[in-house]
C-alpha positions in Angstrom: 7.4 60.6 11.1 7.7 60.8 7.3 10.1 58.6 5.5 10.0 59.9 1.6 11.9 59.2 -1.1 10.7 60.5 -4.7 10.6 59.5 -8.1 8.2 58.9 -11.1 5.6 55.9 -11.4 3.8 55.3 -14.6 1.7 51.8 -14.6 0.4 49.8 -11.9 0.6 49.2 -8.5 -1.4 46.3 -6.6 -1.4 46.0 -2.8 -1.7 43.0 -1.1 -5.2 41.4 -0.7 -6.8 43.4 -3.6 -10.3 45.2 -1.9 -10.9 48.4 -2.5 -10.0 50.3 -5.3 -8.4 54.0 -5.8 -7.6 55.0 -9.5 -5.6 58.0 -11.2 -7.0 58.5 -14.5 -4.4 56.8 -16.8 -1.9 56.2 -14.9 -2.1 54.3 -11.3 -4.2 51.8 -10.0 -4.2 51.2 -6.2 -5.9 47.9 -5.4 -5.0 47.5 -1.5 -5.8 45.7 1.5 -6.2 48.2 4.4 -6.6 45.8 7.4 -4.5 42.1 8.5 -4.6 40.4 11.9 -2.2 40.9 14.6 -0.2 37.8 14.0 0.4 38.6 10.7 3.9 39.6 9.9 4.2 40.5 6.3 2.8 41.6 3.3 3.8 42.1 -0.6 3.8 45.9 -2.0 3.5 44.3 -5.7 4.4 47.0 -8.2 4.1 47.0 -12.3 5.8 50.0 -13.2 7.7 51.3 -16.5 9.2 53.5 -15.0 11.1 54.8 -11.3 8.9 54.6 -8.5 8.7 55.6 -4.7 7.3 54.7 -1.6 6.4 57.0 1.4 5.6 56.0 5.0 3.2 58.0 7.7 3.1 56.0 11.0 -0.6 57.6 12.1 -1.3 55.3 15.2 -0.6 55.2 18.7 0.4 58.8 18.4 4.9 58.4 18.9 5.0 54.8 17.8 6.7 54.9 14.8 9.3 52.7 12.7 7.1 48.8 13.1 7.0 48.8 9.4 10.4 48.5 6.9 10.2 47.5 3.0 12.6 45.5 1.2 13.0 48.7 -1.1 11.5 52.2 -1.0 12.4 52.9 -4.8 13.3 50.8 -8.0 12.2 51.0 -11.9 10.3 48.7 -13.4 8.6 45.6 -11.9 9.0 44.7 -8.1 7.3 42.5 -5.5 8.6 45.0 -2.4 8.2 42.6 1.1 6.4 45.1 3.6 7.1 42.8 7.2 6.3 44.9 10.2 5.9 41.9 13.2 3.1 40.8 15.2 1.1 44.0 16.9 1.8 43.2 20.7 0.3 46.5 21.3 -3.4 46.9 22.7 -4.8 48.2 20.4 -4.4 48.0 16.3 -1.6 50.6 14.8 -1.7 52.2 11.6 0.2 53.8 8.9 -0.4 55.9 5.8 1.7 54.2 2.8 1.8 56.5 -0.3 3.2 55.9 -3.5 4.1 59.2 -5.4 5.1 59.5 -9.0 5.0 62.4 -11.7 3.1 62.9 -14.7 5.9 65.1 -16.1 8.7 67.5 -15.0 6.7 69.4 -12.4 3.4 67.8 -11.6 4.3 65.3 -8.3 1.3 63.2 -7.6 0.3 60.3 -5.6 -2.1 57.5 -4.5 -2.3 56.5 -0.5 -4.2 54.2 1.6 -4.5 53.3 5.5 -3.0 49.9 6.7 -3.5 48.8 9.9 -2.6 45.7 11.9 -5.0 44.9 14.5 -4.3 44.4 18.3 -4.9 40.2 19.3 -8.2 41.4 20.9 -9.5 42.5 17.5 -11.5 40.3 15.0 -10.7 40.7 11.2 -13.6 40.6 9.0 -12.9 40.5 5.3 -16.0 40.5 3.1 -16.6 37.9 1.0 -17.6 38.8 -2.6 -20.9 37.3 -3.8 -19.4 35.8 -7.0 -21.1 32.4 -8.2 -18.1 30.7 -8.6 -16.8 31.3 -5.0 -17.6 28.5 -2.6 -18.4 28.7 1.0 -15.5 29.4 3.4 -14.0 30.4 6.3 -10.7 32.1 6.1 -8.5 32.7 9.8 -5.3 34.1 8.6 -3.3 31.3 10.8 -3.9 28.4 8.8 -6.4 28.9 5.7 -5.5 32.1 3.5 -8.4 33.5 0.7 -6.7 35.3 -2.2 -8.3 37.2 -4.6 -6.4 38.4 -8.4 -7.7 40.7 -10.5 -7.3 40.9 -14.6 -4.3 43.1 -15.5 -5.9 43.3 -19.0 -9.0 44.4 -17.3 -6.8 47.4 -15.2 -7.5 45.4 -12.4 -11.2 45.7 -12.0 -12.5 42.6 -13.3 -11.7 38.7 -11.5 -8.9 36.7 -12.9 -9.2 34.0 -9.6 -9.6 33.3 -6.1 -8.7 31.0 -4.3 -8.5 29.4 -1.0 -5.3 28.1 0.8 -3.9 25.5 3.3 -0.9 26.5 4.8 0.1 23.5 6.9 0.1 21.6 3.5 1.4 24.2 1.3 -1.3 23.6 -1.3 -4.7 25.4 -2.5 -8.1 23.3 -1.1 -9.4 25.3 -4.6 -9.0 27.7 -6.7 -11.8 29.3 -8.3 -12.3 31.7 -12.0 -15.0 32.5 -14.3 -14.5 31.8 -18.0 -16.3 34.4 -20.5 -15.1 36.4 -23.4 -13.4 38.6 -21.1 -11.0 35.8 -20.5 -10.1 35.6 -24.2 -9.8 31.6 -24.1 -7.2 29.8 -25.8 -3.6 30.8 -26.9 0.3 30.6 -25.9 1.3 30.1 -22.6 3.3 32.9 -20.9 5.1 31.8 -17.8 7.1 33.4 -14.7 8.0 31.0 -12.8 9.6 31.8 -9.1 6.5 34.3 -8.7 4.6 34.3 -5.2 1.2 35.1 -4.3 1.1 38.8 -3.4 -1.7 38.0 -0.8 -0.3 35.4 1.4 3.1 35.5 3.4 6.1 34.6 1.2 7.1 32.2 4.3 3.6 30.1 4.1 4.3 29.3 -0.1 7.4 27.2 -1.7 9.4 28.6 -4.3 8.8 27.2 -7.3 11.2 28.1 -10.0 11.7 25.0 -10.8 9.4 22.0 -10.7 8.2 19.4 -8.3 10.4 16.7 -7.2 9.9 12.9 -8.7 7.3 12.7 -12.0 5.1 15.6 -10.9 4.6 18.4 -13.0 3.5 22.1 -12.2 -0.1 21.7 -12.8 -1.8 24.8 -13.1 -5.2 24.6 -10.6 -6.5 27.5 -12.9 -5.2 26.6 -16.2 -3.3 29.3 -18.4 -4.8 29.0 -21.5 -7.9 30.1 -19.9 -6.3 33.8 -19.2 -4.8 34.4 -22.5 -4.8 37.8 -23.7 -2.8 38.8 -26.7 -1.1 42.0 -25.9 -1.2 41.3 -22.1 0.7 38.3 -20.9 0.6 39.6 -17.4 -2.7 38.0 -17.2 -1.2 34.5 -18.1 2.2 35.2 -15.7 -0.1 35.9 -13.1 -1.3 32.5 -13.0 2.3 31.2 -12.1 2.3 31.7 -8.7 2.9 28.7 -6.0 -1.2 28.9 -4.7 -1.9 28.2 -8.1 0.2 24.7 -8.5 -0.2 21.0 -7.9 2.4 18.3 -8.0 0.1 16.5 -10.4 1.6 13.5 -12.1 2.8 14.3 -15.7 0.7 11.2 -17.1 -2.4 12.8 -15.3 -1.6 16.2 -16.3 0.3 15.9 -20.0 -3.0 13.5 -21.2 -6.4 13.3 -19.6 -6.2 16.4 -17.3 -4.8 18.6 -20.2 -7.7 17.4 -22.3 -10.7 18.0 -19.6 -9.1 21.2 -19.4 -10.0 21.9 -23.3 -13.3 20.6 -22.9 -14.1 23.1 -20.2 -12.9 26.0 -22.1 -15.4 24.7 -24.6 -17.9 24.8 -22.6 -17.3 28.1 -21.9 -16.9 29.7 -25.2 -20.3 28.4 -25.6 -22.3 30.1 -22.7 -22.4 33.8 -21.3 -20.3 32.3 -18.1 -19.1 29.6 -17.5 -18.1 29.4 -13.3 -15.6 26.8 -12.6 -13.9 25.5 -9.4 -10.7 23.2 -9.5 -10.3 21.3 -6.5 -8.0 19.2 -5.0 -9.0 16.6 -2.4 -6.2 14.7 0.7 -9.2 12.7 2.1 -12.5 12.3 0.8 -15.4 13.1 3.9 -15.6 10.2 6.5 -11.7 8.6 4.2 -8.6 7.8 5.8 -6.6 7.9 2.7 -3.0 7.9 2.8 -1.0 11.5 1.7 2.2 11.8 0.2 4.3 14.7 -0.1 6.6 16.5 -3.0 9.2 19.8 -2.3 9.8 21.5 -4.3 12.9 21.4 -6.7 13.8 25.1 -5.5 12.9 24.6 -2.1 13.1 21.0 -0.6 12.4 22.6 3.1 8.5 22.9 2.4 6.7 19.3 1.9 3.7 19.8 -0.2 0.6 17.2 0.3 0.0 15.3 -3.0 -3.9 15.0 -3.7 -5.9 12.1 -3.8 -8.5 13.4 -6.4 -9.2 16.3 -8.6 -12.5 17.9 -9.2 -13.7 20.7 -11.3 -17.2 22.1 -10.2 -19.2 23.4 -13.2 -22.4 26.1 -13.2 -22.7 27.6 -16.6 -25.1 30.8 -17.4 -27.2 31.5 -20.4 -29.0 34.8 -20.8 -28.5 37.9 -19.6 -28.8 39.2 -15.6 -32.4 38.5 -14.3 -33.3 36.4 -16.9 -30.6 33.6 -16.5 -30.8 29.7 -16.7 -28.4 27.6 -15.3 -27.1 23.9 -15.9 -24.4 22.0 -13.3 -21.9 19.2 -12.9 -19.0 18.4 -11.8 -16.0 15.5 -12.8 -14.0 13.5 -10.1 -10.6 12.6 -11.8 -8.5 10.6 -9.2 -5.3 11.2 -9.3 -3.4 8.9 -11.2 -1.8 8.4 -15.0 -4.7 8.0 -17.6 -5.2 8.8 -21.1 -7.1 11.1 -23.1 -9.0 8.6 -24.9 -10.4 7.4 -21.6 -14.6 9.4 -21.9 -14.8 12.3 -20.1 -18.2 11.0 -19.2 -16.5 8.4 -16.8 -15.8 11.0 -14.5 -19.0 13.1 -14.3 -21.1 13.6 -10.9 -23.3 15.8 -9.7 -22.7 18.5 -7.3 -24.3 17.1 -4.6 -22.5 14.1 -5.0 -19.0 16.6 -4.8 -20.3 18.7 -1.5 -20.7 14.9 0.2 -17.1 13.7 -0.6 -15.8 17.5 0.0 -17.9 18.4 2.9 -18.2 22.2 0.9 -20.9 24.0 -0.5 -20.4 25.0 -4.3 -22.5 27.4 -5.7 -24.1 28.7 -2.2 -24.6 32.3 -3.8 -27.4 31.3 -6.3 -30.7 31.6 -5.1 -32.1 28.4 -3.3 -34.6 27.0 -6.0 -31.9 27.1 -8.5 -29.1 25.7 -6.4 -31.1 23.4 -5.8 -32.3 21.8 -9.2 -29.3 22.1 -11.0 -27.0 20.4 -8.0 -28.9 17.2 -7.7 -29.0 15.9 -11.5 -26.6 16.4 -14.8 -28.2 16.4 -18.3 -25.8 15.0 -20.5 -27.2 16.1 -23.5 -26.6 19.6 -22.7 -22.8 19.2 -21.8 -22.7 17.1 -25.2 -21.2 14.1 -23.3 
């Protein structure tokens, strides 16, 4: 069964969890993810277009079981975030379907780009590769309570990282999110926001909406800051970073004066390096703690109770040289969470990654090769951060 509707797409198209990648020469990019679990139950089609646009449906597998899958929309113009929800698979074994997205370069030449999606059965194991990127911590992600997301650069035509990051959830809150600072990144400049966004990779019913702010003196605290993804004739790339996984209810005298401030500093650092790999973390319970959590909702959406964190942290490998011939330097800062200034010293709040992975139980920087990881987790040389 073929359900097909036609029109004309000009721009970009991302597809959930963003994998592999299938490219019309100037005018689509397919980034999709071909393969969720069988208690999954929906995905985002999330379309950039300047133009009209259409989607088409192929139901491949079991051979006469057709119709699991229905989109919000099948056509529109311009920019959409199209819910695909198709169910859990009760079925055993996984089913499949070709989704195709057609458009037309002009009057008479119909094209399109296509991939395979498939739900798996329950008896099925998903495996998602994990990138090797040297900012990524170790992880597990199960698709029931912990959800990786990966987003690319739109400035880059989605083939270079913007961030990753891994969330919680029962809590409703990122454990980290994760982004490499170079001058790809184009530090520095105006912030372009789109609130009420959502994460393209995670169910809509797992985030909060966020249109408007937290309840009681918290802020929207970016995890992965904007000003590190400012690109002057993109501001996609900035918009991006609005989505919910991306937030903390972090309180404005923390966010508005010393966090705000750290977050310069670390954009320093990285306009001063090849690449500069960051993680921004956000700790409940230290390892071994007890300590109490609160919760915020959202102003838009007082039905999801977010966990307030404890602590901050922000995990910090910087590169020098070029590939092969590379040296590295580390730290990290633990900023609890509370109101304080930005004349308090930076330095106050410096550890060193080993000191992080004991209160956070996680392994930072586990893609380096041993001997490096190694020496440049157990010490911090000031004078090379200029502290």
């Amino acid at each position: 069964m073929v359900a097909m509707v036609w029109g004309a797409l000009l721009g970009v198209v991302c597809i959930v969890a963003c994998t592999p990648v299938q490219t019309v020469p100037n005018v689509v990019t397919l980034n999709v993810g071909e393969t969720v679990s069988h208690s999954t139950t929906q995905q985002f089609v999330s379309i950039a277009s300047e133009v009209a646009w259409t989607i088409e449906v192929e139901y491949l597998a079991p051979e006469g079981v057709e119709g699991w899958c229905s989109f919000s929309q099948t056509e529109g113009e311009g920019n959409a975030n199209v819910v695909m929800t198709f169910g859990k698979n009760t079925l055993e074994e996984s089913r499949s379907l070709l989704l195709r997205v057609a458009f037309s370069r002009g009057l008479f030449a119909q094209e399109s780009v296509e991939i395979t999606f498939t739900q798996l059965s329950a008896g099925e194991i998903l495996e998602q590769p994990t990138p090797k990127w040297l900012e990524l911590p170790a992880f597990t992600a199960d698709q029931q309570r912990y959800y990786f997301s990966k987003h690319m650069l739109p400035s880059s035509g989605y083939t270079e990282r913007s961030f990753s990051l891994l969330y919680d959830s029962d809590i409703y809150h990122s454990l980290w999110v994760a982004y490499p600072i170079s001058k790809l990144h184009t530090p520095g400049g105006s912030r372009s926001d789109d609130w009420g966004r959502m994460d393209p990779n995670i169910p809509s019913s797992k985030q909060v909406y966020l249109k408007s702010s937290f309840s009681g003196n918290y802020d929207r605290g970016h995890l992965c800051p904007a000003a590190t993804r400012f690109h002057p004739s993109n501001t996609e790339n900035c918009k991006q970073l609005s989505v919910p996984t991306n937030m903390s209810p972090q309180l404005s005298g923390l966010n508005q004066e010393k966090w705000a401030q750290i977050e310069g500093q670390v954009r320093g650092w990285g306009s001063g390096c090849d690449t500069l790999y960051v993680v921004t973390g956000a700790v409940f319970r230290t390892v071994g703690g007890n300590e109490s959590i609160s919760y915020a909702y959202g102003k838009s959406d007082s039905s999801k109770q977010v966990a307030v964190p404890n602590y901050y942290y922000k995990a910090l490998l910087q590169r020098r040289g070029t590939e092969g011939n590379s040296t590295y330097q580390a730290m990290a800062l633990w900023v609890p969470h509370k109101a304080t200034s930005s004349e308090v010293s930076t330095s106050q709040f410096v550890i060193t990654i080993d000191e992080l992975e004991k209160r956070t139980g996680i392994d930072f920087f586990h893609n380096l090769d041993d001997a490096t990881e190694q020496a440049v987790e157990q010490k911090v040389d000031y004078n090379f951060w200029r502290m």
